[in-house]
N, CA, C and O atoms as a GROMACS GRO file, in nm:
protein
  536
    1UNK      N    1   8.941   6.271  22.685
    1UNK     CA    2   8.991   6.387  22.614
    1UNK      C    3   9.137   6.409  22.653
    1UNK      O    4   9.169   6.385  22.769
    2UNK      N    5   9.219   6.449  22.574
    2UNK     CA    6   9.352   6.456  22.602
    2UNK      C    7   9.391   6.585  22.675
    2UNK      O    8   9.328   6.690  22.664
    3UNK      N    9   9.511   6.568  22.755
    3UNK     CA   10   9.536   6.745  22.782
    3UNK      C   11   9.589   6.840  22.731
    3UNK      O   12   9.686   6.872  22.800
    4UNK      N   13   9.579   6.887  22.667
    4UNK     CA   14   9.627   7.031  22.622
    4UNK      C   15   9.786   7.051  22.688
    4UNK      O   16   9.775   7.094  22.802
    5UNK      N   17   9.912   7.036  22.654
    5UNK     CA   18  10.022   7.096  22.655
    5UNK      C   19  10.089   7.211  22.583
    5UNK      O   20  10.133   7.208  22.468
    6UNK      N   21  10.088   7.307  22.664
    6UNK     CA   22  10.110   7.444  22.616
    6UNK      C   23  10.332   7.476  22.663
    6UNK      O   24  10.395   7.444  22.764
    7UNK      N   25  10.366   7.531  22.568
    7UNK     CA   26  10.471   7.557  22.592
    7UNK      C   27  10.518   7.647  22.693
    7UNK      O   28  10.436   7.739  22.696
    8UNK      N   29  10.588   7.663  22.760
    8UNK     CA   30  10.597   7.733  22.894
    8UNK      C   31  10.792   7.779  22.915
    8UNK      O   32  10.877   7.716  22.978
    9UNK      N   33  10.807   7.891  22.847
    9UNK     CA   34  10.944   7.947  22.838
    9UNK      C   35  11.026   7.970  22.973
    9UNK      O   36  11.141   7.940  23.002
   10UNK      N   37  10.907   8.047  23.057
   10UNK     CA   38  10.975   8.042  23.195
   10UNK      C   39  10.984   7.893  23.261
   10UNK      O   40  11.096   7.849  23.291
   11UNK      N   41  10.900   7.838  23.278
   11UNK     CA   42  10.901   7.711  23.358
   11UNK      C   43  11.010   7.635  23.335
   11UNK      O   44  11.078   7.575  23.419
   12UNK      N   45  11.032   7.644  23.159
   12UNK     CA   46  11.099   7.532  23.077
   12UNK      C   47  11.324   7.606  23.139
   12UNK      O   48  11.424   7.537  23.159
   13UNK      N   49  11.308   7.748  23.146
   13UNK     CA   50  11.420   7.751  23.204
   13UNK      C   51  11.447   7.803  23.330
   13UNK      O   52  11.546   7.872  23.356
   14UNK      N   53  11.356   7.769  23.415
   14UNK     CA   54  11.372   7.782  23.592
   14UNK      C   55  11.424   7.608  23.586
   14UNK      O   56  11.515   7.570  23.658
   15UNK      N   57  11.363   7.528  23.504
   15UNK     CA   58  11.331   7.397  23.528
   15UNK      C   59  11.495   7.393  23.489
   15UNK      O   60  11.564   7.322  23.562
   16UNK      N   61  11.558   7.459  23.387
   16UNK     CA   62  11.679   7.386  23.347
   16UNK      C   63  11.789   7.442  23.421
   16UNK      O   64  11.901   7.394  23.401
   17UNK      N   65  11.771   7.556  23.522
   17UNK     CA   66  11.837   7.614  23.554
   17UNK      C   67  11.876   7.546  23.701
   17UNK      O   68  11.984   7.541  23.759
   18UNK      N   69  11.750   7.497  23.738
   18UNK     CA   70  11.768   7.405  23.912
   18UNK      C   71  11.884   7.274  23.815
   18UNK      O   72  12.005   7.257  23.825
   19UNK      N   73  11.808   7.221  23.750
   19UNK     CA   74  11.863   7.088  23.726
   19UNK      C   75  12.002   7.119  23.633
   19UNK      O   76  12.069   7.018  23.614
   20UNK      N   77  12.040   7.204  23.592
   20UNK     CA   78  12.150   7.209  23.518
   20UNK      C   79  12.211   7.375  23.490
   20UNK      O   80  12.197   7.420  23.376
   21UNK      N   81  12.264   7.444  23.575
   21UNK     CA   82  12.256   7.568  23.599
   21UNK      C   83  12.384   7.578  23.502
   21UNK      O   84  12.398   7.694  23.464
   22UNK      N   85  12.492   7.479  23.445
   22UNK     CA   86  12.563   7.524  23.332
   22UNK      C   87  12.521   7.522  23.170
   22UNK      O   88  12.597   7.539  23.075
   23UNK      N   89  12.368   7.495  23.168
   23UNK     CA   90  12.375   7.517  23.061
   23UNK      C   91  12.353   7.614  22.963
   23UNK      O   92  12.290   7.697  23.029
   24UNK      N   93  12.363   7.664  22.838
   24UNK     CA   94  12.420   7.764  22.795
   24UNK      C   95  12.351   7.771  22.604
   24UNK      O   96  12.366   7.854  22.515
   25UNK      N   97  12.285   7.657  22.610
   25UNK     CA   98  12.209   7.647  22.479
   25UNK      C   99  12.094   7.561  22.504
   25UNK      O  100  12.083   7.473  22.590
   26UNK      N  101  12.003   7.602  22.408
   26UNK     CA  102  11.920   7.482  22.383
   26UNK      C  103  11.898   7.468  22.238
   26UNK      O  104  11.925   7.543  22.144
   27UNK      N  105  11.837   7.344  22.242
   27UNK     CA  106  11.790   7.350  22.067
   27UNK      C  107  11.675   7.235  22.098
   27UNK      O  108  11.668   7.122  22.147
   28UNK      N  109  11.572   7.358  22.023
   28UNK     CA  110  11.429   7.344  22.007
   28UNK      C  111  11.394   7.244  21.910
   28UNK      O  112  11.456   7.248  21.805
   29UNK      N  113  11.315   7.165  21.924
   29UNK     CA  114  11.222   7.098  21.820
   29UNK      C  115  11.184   7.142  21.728
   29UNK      O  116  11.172   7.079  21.622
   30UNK      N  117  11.145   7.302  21.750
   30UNK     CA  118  11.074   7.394  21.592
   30UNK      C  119  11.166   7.513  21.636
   30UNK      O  120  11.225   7.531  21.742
   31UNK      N  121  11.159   7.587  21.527
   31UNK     CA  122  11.182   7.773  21.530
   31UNK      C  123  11.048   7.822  21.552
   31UNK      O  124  11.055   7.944  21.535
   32UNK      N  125  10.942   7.793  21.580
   32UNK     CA  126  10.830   7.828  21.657
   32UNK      C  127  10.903   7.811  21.802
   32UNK      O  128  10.952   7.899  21.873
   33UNK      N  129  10.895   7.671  21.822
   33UNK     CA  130  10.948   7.718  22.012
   33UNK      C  131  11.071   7.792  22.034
   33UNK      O  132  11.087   7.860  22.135
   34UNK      N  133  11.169   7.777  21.933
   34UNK     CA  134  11.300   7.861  21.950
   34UNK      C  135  11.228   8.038  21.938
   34UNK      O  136  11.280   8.118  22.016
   35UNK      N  137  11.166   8.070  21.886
   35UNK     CA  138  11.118   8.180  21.908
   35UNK      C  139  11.034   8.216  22.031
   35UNK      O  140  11.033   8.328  22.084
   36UNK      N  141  10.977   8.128  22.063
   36UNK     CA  142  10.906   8.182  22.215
   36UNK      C  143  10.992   8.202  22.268
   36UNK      O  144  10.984   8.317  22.310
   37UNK      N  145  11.118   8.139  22.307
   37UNK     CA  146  11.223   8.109  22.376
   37UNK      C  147  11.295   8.251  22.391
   37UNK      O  148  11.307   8.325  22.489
   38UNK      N  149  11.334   8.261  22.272
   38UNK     CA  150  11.378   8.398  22.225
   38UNK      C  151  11.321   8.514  22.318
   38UNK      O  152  11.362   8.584  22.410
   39UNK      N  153  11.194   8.496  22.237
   39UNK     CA  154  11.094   8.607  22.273
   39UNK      C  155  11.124   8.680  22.459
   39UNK      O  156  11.160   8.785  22.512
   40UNK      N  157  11.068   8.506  22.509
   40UNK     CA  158  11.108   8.534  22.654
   40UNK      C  159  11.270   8.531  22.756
   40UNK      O  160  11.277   8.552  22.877
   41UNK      N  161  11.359   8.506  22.685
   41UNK     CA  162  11.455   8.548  22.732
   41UNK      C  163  11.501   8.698  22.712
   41UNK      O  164  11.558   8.761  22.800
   42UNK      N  165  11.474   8.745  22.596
   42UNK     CA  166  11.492   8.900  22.556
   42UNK      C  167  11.403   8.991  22.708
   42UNK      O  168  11.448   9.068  22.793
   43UNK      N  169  11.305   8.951  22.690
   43UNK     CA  170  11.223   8.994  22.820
   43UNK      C  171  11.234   8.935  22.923
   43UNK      O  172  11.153   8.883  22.999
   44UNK      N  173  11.338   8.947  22.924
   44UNK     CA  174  11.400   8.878  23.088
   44UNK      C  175  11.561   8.940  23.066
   44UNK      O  176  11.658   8.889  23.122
   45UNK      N  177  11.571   9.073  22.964
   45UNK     CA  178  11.717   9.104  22.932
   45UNK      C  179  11.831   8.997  22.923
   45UNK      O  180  11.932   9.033  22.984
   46UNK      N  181  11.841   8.863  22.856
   46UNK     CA  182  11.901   8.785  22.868
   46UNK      C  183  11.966   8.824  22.734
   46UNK      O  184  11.887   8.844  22.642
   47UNK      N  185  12.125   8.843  22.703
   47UNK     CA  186  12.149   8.857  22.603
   47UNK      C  187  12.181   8.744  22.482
   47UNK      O  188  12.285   8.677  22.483
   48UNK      N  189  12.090   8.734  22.392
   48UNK     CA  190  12.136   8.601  22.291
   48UNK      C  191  12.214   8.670  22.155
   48UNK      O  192  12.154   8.745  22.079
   49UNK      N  193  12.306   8.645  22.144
   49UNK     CA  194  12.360   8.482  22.186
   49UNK      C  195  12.510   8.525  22.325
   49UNK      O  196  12.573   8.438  22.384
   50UNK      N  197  12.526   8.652  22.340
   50UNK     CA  198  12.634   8.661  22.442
   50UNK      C  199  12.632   8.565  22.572
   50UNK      O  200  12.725   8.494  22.610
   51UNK      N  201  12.509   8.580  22.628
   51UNK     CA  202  12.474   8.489  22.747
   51UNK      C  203  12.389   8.364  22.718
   51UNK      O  204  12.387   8.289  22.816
   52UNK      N  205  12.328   8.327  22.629
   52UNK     CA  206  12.267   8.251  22.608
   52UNK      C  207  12.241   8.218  22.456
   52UNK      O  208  12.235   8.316  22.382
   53UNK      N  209  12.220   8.048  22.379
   53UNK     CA  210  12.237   8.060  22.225
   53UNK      C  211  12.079   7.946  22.241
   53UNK      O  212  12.028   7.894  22.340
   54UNK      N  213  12.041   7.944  22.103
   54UNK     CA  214  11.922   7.886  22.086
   54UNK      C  215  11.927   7.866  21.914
   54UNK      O  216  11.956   7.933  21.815
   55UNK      N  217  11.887   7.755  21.941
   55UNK     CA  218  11.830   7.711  21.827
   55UNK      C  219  11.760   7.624  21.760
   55UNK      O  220  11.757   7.512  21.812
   56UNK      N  221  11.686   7.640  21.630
   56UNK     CA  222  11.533   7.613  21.620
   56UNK      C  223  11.527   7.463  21.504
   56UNK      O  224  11.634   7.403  21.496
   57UNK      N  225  11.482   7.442  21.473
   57UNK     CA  226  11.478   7.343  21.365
   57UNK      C  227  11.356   7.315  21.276
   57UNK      O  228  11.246   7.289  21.324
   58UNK      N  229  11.384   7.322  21.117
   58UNK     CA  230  11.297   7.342  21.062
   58UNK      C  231  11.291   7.422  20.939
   58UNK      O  232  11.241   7.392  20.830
   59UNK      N  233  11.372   7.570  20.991
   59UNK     CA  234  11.412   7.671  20.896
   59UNK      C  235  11.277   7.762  20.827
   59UNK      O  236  11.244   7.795  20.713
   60UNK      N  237  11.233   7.777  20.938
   60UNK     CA  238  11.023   7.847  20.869
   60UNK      C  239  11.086   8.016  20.870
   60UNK      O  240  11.117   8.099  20.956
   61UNK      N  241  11.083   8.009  20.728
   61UNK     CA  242  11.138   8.180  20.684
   61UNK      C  243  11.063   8.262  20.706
   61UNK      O  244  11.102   8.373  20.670
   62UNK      N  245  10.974   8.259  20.749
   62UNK     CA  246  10.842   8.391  20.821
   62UNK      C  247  10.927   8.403  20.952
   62UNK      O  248  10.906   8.516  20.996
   63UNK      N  249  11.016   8.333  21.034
   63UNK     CA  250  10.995   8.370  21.148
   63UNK      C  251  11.183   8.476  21.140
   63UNK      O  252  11.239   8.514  21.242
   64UNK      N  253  11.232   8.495  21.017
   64UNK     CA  254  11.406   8.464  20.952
   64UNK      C  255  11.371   8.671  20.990
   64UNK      O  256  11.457   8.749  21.029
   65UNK      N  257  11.225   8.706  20.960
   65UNK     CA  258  11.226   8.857  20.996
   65UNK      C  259  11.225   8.880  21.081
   65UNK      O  260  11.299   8.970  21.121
   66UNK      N  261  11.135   8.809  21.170
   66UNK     CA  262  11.132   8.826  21.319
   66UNK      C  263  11.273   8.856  21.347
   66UNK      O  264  11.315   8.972  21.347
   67UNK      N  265  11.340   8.763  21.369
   67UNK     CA  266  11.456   8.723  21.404
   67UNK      C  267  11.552   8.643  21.345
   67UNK      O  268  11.512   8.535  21.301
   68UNK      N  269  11.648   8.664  21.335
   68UNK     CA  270  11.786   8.541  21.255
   68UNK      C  271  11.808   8.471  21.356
   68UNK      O  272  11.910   8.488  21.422
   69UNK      N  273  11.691   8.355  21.394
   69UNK     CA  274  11.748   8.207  21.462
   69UNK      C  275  11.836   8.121  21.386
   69UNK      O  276  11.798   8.093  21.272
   70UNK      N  277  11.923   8.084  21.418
   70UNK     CA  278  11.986   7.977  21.347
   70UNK      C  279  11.912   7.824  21.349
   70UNK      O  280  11.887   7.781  21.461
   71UNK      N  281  11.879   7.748  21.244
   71UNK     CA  282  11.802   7.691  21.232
   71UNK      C  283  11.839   7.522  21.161
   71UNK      O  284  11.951   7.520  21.110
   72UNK      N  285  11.796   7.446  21.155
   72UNK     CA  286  11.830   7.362  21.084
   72UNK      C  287  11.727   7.331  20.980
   72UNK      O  288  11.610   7.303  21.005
   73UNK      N  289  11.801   7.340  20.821
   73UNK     CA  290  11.664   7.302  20.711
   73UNK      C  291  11.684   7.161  20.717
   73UNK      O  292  11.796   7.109  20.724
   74UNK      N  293  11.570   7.095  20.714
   74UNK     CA  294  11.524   6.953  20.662
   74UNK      C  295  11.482   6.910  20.494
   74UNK      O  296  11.452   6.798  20.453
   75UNK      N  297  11.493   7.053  20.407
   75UNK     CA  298  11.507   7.030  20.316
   75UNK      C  299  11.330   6.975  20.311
   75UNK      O  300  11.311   6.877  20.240
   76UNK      N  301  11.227   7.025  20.370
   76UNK     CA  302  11.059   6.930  20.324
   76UNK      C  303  11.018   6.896  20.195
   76UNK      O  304  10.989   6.777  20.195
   77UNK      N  305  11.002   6.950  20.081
   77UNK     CA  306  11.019   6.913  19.951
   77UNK      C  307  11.045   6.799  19.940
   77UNK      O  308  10.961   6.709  19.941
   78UNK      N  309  11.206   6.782  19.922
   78UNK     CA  310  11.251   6.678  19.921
   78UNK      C  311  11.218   6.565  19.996
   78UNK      O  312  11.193   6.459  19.939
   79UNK      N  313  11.215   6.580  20.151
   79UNK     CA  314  11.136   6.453  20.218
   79UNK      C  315  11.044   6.390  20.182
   79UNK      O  316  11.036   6.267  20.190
   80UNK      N  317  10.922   6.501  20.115
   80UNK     CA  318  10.794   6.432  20.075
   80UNK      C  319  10.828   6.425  19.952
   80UNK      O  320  10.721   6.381  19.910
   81UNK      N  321  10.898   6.434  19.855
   81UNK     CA  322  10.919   6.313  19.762
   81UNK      C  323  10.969   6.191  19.807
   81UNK      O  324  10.917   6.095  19.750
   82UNK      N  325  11.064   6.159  19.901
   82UNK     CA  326  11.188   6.050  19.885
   82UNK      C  327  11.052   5.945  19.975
   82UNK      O  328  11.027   5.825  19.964
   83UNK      N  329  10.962   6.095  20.094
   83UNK     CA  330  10.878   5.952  20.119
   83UNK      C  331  10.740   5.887  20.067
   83UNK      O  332  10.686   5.783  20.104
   84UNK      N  333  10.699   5.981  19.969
   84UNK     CA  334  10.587   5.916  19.859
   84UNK      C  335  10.652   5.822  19.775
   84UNK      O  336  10.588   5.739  19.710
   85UNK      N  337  10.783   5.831  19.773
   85UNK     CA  338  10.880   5.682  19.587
   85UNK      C  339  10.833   5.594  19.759
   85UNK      O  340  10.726   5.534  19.753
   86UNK      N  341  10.890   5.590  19.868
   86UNK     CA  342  10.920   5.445  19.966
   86UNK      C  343  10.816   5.416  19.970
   86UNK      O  344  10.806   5.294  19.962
   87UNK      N  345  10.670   5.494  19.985
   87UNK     CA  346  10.550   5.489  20.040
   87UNK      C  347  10.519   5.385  19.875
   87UNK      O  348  10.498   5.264  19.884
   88UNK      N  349  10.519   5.454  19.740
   88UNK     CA  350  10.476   5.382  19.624
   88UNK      C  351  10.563   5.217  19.625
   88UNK      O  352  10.505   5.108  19.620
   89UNK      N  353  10.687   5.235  19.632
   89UNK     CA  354  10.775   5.115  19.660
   89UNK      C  355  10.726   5.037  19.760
   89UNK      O  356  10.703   4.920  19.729
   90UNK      N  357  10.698   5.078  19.894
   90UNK     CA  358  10.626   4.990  20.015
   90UNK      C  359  10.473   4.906  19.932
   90UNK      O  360  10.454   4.789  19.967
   91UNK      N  361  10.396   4.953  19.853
   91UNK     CA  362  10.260   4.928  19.781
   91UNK      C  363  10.286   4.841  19.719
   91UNK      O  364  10.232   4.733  19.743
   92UNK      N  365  10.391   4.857  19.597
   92UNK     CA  366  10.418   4.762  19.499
   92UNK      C  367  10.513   4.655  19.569
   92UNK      O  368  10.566   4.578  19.489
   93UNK      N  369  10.532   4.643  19.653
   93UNK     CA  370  10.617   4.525  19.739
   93UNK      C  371  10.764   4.536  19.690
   93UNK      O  372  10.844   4.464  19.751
   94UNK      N  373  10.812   4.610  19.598
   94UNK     CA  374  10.996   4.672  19.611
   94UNK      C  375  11.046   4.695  19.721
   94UNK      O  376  11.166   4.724  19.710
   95UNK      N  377  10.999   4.696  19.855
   95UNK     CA  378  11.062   4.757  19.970
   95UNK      C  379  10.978   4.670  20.114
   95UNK      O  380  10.856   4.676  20.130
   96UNK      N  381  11.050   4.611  20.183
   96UNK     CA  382  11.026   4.572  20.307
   96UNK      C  383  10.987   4.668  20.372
   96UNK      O  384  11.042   4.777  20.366
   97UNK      N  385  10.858   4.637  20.463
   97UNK     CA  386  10.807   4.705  20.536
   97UNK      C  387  10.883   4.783  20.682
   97UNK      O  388  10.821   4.864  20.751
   98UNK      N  389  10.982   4.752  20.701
   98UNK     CA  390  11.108   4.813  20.818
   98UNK      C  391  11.205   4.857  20.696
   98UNK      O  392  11.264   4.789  20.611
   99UNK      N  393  11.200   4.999  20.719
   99UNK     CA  394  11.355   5.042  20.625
   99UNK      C  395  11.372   5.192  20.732
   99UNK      O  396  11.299   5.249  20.813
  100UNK      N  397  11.512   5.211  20.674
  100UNK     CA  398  11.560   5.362  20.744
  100UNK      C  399  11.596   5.421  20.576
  100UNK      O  400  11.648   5.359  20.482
  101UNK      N  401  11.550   5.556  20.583
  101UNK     CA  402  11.577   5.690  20.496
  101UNK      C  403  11.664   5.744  20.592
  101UNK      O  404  11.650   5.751  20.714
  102UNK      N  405  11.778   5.791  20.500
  102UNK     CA  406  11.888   5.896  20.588
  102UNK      C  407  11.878   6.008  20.478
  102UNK      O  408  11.924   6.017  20.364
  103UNK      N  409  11.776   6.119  20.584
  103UNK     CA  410  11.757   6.240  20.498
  103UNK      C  411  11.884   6.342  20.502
  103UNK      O  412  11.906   6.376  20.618
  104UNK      N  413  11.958   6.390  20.423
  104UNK     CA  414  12.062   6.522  20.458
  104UNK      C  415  11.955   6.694  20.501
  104UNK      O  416  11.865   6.762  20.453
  105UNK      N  417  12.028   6.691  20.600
  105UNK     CA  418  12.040   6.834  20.670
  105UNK      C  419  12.134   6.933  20.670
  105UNK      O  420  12.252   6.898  20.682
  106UNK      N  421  12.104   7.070  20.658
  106UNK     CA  422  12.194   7.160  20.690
  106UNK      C  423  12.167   7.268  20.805
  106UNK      O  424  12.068   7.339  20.818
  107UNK      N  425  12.276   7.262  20.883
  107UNK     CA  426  12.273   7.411  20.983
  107UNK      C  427  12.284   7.531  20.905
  107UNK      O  428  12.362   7.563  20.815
  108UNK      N  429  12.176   7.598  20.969
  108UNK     CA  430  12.194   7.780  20.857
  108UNK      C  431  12.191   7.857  20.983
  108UNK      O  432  12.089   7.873  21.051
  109UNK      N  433  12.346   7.920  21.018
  109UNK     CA  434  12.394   7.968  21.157
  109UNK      C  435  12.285   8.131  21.119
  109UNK      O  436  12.278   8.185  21.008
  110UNK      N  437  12.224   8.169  21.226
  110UNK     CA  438  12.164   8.243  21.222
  110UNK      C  439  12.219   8.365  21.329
  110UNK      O  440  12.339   8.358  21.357
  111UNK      N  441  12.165   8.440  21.372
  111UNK     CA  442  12.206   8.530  21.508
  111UNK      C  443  12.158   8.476  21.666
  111UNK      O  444  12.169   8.542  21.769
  112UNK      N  445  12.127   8.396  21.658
  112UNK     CA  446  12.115   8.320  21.826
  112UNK      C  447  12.213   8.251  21.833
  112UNK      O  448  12.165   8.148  21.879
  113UNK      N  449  12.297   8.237  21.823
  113UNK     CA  450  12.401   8.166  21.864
  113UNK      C  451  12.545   8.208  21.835
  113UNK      O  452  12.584   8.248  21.726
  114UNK      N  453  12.620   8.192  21.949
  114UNK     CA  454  12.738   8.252  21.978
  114UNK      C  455  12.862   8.165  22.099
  114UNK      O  456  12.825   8.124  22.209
  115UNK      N  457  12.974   8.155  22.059
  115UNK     CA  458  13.064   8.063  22.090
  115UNK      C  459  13.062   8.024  22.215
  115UNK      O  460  13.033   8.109  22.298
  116UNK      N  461  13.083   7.933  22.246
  116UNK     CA  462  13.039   7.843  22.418
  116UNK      C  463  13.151   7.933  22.475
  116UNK      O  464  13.260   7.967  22.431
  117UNK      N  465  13.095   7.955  22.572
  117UNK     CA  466  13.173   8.017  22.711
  117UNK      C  467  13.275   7.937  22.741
  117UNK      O  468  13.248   7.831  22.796
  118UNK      N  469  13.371   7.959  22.722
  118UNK     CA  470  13.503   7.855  22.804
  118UNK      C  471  13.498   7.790  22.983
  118UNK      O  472  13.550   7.687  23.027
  119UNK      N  473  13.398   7.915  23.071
  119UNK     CA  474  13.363   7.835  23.148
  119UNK      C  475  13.207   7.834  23.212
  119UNK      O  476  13.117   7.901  23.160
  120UNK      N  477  13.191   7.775  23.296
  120UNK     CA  478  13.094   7.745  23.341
  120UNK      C  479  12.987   7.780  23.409
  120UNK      O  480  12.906   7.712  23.472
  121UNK      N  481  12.994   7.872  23.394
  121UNK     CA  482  12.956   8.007  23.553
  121UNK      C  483  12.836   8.010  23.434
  121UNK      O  484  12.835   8.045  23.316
  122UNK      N  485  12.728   7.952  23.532
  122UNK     CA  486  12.544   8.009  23.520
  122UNK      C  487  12.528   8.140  23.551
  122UNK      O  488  12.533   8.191  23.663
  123UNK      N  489  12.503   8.212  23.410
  123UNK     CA  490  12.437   8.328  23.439
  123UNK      C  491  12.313   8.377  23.496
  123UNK      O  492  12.217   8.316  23.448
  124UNK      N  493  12.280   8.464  23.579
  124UNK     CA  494  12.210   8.453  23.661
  124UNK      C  495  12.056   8.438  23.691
  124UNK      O  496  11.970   8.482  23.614
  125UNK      N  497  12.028   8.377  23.800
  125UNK     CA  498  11.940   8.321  23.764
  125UNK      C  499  11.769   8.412  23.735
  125UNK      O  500  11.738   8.497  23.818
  126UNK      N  501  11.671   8.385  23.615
  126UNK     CA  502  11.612   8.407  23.578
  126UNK      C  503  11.539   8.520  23.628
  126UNK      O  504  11.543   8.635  23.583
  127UNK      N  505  11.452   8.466  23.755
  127UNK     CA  506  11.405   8.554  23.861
  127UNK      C  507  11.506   8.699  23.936
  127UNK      O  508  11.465   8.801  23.993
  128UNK      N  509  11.597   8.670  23.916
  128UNK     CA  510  11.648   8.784  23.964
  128UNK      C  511  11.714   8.884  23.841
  128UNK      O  512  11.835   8.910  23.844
  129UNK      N  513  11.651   8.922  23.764
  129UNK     CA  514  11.676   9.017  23.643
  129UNK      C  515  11.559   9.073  23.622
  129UNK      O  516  11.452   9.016  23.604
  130UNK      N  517  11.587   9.212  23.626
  130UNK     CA  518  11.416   9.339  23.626
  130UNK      C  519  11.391   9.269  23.429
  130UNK      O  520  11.448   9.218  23.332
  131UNK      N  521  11.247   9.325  23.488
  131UNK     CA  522  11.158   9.243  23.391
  131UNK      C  523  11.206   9.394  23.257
  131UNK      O  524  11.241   9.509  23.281
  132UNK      N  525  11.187   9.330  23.134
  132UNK     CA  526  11.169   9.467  23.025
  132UNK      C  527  11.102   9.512  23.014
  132UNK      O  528  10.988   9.468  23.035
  133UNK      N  529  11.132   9.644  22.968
  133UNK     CA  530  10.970   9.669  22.903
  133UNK      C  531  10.949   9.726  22.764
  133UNK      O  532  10.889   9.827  22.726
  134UNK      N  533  11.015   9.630  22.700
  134UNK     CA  534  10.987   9.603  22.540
  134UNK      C  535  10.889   9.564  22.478
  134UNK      O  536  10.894   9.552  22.356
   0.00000   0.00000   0.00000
């Protein structure tokens, strides 16, 4: 049976904070995890995007109320056409079985993110900021 990996907001930035205490963004795999992210830095009074920027990928407009993450669309529609013609083309033998699709993307700047700090100074660290109570 496989293990269960659960996302973990604190761990994920104590972890980035030992190993890389200048950094100052991340960017998530989904706007699902960019929102946990969110979620738990707000409750940890971390200000985004002043002290910290994030962002999500994907562009899932349920989450655009929650919050204005800045996000990247992949445009899905479109993917699953361009990859059902390669998938029909791969069948009928028009297309070698190794090919690359270069899908276009756009950044849609949202409210998590805000201009890189000119310097370097780690804001402080996680554990030592009173918890909210939002």
């Amino acid at each position: 049976m496989a293990e269960e990996r659960t996302f973990n907001p604190g761990q994920l930035i104590a972890t980035i904070r030992a190993r890389h205490p200048e950094t100052t963004v991340l960017l998530c795999h989904s706007d699902h995890m960019a929102m946990k992210l969110i979620e738990y830095l707000h409750g940890q009074n971390i200000d985004i995007p002043q002290e910290f920027s994030v962002t999500g990928f994907g562009n899932m407009r349920e989450y655009q109320d929650l919050y204005p993450v800045t996000s990247v669309d992949q445009y899905p529609e479109e993917l699953g056409f361009v990859a059902a013609n390669a998938l029909i083309d791969l069948i009928e033998g028009k297309r070698a079985e190794n090919f690359a699709i270069a899908q276009a993307t756009a950044m849609l700047p949202g409210a998590s993110i805000g201009p890189a700090r000119r310097t370097f100074a780690p804001i402080s660290p996680v554990a030592d900021r009173p918890q909210s109570t939002r």
